[in-house]
C-alpha positions in Angstrom: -20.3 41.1 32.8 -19.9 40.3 29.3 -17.7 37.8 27.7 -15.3 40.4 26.3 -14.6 42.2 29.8 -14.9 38.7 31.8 -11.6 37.2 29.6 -9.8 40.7 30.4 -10.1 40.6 34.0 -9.3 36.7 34.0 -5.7 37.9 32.0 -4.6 39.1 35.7 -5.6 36.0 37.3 -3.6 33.9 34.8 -0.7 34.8 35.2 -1.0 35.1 39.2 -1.8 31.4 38.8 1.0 30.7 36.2 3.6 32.1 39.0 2.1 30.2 41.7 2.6 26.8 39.8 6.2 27.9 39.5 6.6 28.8 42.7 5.1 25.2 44.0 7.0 23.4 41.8 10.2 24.7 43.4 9.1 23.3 46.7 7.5 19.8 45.5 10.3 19.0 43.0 12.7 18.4 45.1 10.7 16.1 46.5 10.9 13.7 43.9 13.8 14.4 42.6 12.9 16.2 39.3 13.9 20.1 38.5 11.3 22.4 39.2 9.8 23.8 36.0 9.7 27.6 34.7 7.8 30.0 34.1 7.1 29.2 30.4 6.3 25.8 31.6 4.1 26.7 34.5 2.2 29.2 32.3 1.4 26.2 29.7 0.2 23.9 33.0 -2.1 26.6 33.8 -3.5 27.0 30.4 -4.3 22.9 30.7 -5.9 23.3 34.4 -7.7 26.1 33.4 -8.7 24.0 29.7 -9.8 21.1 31.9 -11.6 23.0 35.0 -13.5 25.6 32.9 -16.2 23.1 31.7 -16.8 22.0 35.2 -17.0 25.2 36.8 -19.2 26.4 33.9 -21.6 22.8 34.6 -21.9 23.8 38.1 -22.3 26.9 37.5 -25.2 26.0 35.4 -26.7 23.4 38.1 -27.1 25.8 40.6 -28.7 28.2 38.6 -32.1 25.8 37.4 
């Protein structure tokens, strides 16, 4: 797949992920007494996951290939 088509069908995926952060954030904040966070928030968590993961999915990725 090339890199154009693989960053459109990650858009679906991203924002899936953003609404699940919310989501888990409304059952863990509590927790510890903090307010759960929103969706703006949630989506700008998921960039920085997704900023920190991608080079060490795309390392693997390369491992396993050689």
């Amino acid at each position: 797949m090339s890199g154009y088509f693989a960053i459109l069908a990650a858009v679906p995926g991203f924002f899936l992920s953003s609404l699940f952060v919310m989501l888990l954030s409304r059952v863990i904040a509590p927790q510890f007494g903090i307010d759960p966070i929103g969706y703006p928030l949630a989506m700008l968590v998921t960039i920085g996951l997704w900023i920190a993961v991608a080079p060490l999915a795309a390392a693997a990725r390369r491992r396993k290939v050689c």
